[in-house]
C-alpha positions as semicolon CSV with decimal commas, in nm:
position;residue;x (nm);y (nm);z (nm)
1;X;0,656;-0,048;2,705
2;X;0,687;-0,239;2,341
3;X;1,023;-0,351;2,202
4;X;1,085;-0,430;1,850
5;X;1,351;-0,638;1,824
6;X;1,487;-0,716;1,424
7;X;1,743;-0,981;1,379
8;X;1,996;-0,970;1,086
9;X;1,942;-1,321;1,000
10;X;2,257;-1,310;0,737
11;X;2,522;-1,185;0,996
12;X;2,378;-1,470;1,208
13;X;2,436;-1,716;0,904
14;X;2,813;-1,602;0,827
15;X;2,910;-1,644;1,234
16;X;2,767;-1,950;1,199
17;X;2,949;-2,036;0,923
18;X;3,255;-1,886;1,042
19;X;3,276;-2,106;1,394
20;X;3,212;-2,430;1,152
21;X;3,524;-2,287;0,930
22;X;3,725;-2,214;1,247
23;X;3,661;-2,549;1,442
24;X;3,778;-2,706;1,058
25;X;4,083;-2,521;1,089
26;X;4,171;-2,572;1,412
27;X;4,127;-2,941;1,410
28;X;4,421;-2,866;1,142
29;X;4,629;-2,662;1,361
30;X;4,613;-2,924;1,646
31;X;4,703;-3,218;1,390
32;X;5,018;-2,977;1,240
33;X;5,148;-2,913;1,604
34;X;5,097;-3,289;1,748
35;X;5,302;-3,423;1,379
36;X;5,553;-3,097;1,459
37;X;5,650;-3,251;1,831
38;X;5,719;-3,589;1,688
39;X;5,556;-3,757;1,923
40;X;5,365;-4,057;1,708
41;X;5,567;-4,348;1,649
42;X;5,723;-4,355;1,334
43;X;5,882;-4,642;1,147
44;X;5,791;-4,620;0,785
45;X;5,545;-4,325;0,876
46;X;5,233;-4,516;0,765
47;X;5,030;-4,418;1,099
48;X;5,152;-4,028;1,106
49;X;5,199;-3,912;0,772
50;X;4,895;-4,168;0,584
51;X;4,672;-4,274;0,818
52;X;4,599;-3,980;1,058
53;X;4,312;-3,788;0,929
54;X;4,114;-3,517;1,044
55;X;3,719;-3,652;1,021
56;X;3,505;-3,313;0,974
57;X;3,219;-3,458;0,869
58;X;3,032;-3,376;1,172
59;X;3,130;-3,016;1,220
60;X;2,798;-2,860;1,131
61;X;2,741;-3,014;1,490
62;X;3,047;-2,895;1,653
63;X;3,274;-3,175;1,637
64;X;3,607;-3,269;1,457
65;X;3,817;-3,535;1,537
66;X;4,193;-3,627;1,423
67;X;4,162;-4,041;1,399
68;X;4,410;-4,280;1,265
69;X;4,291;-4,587;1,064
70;X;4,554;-4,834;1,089
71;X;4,454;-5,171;1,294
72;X;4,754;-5,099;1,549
73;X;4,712;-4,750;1,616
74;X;4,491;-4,827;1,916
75;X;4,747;-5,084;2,054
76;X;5,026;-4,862;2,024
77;X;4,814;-4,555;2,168
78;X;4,720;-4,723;2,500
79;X;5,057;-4,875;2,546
80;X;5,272;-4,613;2,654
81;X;5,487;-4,891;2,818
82;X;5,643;-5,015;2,478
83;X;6,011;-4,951;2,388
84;X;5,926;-4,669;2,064
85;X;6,226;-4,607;1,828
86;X;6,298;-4,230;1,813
87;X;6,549;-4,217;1,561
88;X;6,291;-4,043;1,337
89;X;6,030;-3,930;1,587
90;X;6,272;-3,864;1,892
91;X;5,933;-3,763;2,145
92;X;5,756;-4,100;2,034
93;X;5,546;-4,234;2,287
94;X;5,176;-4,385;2,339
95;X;4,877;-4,151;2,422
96;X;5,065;-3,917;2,211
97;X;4,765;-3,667;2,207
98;X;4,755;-3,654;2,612
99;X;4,979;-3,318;2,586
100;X;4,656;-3,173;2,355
101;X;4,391;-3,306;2,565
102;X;4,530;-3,226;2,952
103;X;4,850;-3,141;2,965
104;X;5,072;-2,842;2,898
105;X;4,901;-2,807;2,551
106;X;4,571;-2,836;2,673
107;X;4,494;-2,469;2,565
108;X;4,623;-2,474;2,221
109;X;4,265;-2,541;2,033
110;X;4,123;-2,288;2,260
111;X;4,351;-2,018;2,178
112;X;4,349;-2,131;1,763
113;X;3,975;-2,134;1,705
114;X;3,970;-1,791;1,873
115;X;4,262;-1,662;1,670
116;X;4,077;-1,810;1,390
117;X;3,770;-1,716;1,457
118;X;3,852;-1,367;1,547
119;X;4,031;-1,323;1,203
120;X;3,689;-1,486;0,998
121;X;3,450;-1,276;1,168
122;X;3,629;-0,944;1,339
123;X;3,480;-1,028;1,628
């Protein structure tokens, strides 16, 4: 028995390009949900509204990441002990991405670049 298999190299190309799209966007929707919880600590809103970026420069590889640039967002990250003000940000707290990563939003990217994904491609 001989198979001929043909593959449609341009379909391949625009899913492709779709899941780098949709891993942009998501990265996006998981920075607009962790600023909508107000849970980074906020005094003149420097490290949430300025220096929180999402870094896409690596997503032809699969990877995005939402990074702050200040010099004390690692201190204040890893210090969930301090005493944050919450008259602005009244769920402030240190490893304020821990809800994203393994707790009750855990699922959130998963579900967006799906969503997302589904509504590039169809698929």
């Amino acid at each position: 028995m001989h198979v001929k298999v043909k593959m449609n190299k341009s379909a391949i190309r625009t899913l492709s390009q779709a899941q780098i799209t949709a891993l942009e966007q998501t990265a996006k929707a998981v920075k607009t949900d962790v600023m909508a919880a107000n849970v980074i600590p906020f005094d003149e809103g420097t490290l949430q509204n300025e220096s929180t970026m999402i870094d896409t420069s690596r997503s032809k590889r699969g990877h995005a990441a939402i990074s702050s640039d200040t010099p004390y967002a690692r201190r204040l990250y890893f210090h969930p002990e301090y005493n944050f003000h919450k008259d602005k940000n009244p769920h402030a707290q240190g490893r304020w991405y821990d809800p994203w990563i393994n707790g009750r939003k855990k699922d959130l990217a998963i579900k967006a670049f799906r969503a997302i994904y589904k509504r590039l491609t169809g698929v």
